[in-house]
Structure formats: structure tokens, C-alpha cells
Chimera marker file (.cmm) of the C-alpha trace (Angstrom):
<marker_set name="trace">
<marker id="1" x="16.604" y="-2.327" z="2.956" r="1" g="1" b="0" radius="0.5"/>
<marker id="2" x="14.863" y="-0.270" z="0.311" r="1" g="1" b="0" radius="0.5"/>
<marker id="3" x="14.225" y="-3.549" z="-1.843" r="1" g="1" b="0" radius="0.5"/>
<marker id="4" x="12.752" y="-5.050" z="1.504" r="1" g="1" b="0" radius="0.5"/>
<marker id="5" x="10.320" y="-2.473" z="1.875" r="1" g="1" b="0" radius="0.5"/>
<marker id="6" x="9.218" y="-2.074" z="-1.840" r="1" g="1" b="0" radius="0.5"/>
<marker id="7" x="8.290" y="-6.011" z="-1.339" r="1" g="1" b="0" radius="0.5"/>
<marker id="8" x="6.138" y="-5.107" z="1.607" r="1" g="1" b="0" radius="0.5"/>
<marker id="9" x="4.942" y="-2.664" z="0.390" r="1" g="1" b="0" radius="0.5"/>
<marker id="10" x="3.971" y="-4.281" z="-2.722" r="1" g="1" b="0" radius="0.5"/>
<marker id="11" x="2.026" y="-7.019" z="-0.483" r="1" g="1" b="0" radius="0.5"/>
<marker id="12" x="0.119" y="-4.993" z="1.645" r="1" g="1" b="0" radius="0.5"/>
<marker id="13" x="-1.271" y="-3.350" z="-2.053" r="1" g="1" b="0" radius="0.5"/>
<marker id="14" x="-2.290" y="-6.507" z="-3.714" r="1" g="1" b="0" radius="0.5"/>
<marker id="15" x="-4.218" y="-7.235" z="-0.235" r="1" g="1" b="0" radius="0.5"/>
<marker id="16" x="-5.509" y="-3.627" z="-0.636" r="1" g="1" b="0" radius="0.5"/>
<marker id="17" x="-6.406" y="-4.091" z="-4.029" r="1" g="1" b="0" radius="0.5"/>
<marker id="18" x="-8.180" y="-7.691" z="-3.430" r="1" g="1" b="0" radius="0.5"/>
<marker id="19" x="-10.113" y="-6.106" z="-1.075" r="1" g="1" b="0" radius="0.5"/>
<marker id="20" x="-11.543" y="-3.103" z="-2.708" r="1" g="1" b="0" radius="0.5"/>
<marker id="21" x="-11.980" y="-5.342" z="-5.842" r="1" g="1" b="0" radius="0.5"/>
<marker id="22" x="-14.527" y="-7.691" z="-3.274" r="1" g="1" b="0" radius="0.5"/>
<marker id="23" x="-15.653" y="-4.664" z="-1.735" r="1" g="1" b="0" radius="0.5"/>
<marker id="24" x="-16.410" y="-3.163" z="-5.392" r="1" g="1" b="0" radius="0.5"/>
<marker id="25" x="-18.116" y="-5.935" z="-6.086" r="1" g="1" b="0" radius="0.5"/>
<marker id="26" x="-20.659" y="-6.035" z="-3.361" r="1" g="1" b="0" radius="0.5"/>
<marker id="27" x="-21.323" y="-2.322" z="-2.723" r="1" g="1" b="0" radius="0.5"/>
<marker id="28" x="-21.649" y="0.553" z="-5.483" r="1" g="1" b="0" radius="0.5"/>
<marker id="29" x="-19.052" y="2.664" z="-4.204" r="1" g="1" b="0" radius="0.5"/>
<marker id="30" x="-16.402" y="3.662" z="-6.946" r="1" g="1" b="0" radius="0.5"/>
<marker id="31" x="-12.972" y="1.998" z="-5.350" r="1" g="1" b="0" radius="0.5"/>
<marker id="32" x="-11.132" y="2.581" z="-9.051" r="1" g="1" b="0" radius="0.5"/>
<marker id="33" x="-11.945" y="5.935" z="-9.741" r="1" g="1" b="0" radius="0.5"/>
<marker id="34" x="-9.556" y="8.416" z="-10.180" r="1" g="1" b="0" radius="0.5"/>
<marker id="35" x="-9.060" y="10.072" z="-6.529" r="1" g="1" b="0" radius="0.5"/>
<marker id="36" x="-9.155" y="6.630" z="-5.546" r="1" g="1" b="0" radius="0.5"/>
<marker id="37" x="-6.112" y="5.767" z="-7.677" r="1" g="1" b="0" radius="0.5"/>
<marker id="38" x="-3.945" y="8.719" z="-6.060" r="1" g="1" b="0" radius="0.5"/>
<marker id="39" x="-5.329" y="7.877" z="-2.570" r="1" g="1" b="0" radius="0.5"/>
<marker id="40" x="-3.716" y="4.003" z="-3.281" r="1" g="1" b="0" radius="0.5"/>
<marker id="41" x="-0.611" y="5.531" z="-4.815" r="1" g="1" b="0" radius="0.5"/>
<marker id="42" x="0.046" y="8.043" z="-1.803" r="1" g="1" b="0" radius="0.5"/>
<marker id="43" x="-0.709" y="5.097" z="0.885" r="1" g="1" b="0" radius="0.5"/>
<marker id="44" x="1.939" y="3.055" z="-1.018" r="1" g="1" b="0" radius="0.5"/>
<marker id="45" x="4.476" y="5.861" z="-1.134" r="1" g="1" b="0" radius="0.5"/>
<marker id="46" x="3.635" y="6.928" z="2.480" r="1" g="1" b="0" radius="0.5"/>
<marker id="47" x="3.857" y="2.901" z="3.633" r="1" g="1" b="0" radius="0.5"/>
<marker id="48" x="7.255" y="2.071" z="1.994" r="1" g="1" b="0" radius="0.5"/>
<marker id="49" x="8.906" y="5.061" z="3.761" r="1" g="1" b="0" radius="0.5"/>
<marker id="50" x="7.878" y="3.852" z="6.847" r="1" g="1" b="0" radius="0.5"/>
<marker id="51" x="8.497" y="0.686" z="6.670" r="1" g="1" b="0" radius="0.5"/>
<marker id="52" x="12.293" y="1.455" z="4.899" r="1" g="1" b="0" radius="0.5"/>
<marker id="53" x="12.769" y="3.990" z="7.930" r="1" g="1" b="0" radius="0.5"/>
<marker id="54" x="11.608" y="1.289" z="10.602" r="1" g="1" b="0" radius="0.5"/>
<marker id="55" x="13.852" y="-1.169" z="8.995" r="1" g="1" b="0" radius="0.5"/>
<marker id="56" x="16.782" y="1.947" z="9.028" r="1" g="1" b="0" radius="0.5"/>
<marker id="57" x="15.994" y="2.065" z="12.748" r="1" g="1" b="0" radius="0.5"/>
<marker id="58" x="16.195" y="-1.936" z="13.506" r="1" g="1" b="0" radius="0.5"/>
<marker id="59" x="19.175" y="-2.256" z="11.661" r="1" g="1" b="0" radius="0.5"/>
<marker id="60" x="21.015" y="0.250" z="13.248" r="1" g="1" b="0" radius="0.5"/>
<marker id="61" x="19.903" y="-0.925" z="16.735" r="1" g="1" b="0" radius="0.5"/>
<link id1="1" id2="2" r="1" g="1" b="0" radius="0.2"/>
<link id1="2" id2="3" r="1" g="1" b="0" radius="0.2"/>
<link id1="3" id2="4" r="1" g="1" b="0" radius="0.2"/>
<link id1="4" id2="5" r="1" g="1" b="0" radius="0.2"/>
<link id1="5" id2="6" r="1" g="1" b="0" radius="0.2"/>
<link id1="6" id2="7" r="1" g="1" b="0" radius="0.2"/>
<link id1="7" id2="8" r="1" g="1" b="0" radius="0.2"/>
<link id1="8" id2="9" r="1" g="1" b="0" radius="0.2"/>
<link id1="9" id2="10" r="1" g="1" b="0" radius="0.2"/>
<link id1="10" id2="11" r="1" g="1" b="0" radius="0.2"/>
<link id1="11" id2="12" r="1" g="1" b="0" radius="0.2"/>
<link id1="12" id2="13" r="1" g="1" b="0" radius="0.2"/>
<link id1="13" id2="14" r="1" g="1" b="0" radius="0.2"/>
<link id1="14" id2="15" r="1" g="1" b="0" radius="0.2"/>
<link id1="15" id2="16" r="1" g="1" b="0" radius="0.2"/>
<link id1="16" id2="17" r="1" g="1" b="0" radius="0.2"/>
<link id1="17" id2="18" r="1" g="1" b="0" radius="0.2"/>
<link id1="18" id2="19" r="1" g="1" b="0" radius="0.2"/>
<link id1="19" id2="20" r="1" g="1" b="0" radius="0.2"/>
<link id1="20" id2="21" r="1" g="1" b="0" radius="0.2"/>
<link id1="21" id2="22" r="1" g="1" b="0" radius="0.2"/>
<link id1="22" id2="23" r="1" g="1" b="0" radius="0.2"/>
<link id1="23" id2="24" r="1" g="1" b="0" radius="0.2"/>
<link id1="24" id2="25" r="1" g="1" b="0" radius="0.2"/>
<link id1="25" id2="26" r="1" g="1" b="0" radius="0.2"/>
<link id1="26" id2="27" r="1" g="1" b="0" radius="0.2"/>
<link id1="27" id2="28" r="1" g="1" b="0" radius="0.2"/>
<link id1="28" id2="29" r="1" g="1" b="0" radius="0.2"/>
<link id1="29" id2="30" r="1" g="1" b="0" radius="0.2"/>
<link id1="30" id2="31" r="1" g="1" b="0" radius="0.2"/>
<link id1="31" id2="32" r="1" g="1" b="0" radius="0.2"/>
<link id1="32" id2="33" r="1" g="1" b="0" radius="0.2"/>
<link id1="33" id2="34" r="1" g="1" b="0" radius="0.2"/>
<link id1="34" id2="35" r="1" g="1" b="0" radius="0.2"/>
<link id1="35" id2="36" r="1" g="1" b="0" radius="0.2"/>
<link id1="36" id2="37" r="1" g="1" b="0" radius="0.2"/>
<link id1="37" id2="38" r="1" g="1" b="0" radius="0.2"/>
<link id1="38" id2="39" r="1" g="1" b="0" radius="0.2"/>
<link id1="39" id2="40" r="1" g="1" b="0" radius="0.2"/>
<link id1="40" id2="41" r="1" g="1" b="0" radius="0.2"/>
<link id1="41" id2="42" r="1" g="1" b="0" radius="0.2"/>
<link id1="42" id2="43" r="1" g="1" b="0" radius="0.2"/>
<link id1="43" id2="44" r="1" g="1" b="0" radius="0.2"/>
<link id1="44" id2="45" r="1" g="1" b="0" radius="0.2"/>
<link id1="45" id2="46" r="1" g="1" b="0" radius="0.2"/>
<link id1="46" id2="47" r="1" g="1" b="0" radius="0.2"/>
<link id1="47" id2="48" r="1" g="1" b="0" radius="0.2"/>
<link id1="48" id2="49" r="1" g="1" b="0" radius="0.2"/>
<link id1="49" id2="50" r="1" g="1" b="0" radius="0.2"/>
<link id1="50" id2="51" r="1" g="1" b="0" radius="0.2"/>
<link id1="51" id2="52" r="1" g="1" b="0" radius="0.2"/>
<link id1="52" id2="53" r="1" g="1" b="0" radius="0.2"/>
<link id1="53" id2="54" r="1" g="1" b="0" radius="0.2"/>
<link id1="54" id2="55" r="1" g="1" b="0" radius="0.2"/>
<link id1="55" id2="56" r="1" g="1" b="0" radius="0.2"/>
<link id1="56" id2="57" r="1" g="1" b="0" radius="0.2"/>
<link id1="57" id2="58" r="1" g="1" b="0" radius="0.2"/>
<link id1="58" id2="59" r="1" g="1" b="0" radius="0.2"/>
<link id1="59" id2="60" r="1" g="1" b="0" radius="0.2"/>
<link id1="60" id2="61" r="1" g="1" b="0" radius="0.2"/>
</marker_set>
């Protein structure tokens, strides 16, 4: 279940990266600064324990 949500997790932060990458790209604002960096690595770690406790509950149900 863990590995399940690591893969998701790892998908929905190459889609986050593509898009700040086209968004950096367009606009000035700094998506690969530093803070930004944390912010990405906090959403991951916050994402894959939801997603590993969501798939603790629908396993268990």
C-alpha cells in the first residue's frame, strides 16, 4: 500500500513539476526557488500520507 502511494504520489509531482516548468516559462514568478522547493517537498510528503491512509481505509473496508 505504501509502494502504491509513493507511485501516486510520484505522478501527481511530475504533473506538478510540468506545470510550474510551463508556468515558469511564461510568467516571471520564481517556481524553483528555494521556499518553493520545500513547499513541493511538504505537498509530496503531505499527499502520500493521504493517499497511503485512504488506501489503509479502502482496504480495510
Amino acid at each position: 500500500m505504501l509502494k502504491k502511494a509513493l507511485n501516486q504520489g510520484l505522478i501527481v509531482l511530475g504533473i506538478v513539476f510540468i506545470l510550474a516548468m510551463i508556468i515558469n516559462s511564461i510568467t516571471p514568478i520564481e517556481m524553483f526557488s528555494v521556499s518553493a522547493q520545500i513547499s513541493y517537498a511538504t505537498f509530496f510528503i503531505v499527499y502520500v500520507g493521504l493517499m497511503y491512509m485512504k488506501n489503509i481505509k479502502k482496504s480495510k473496508s
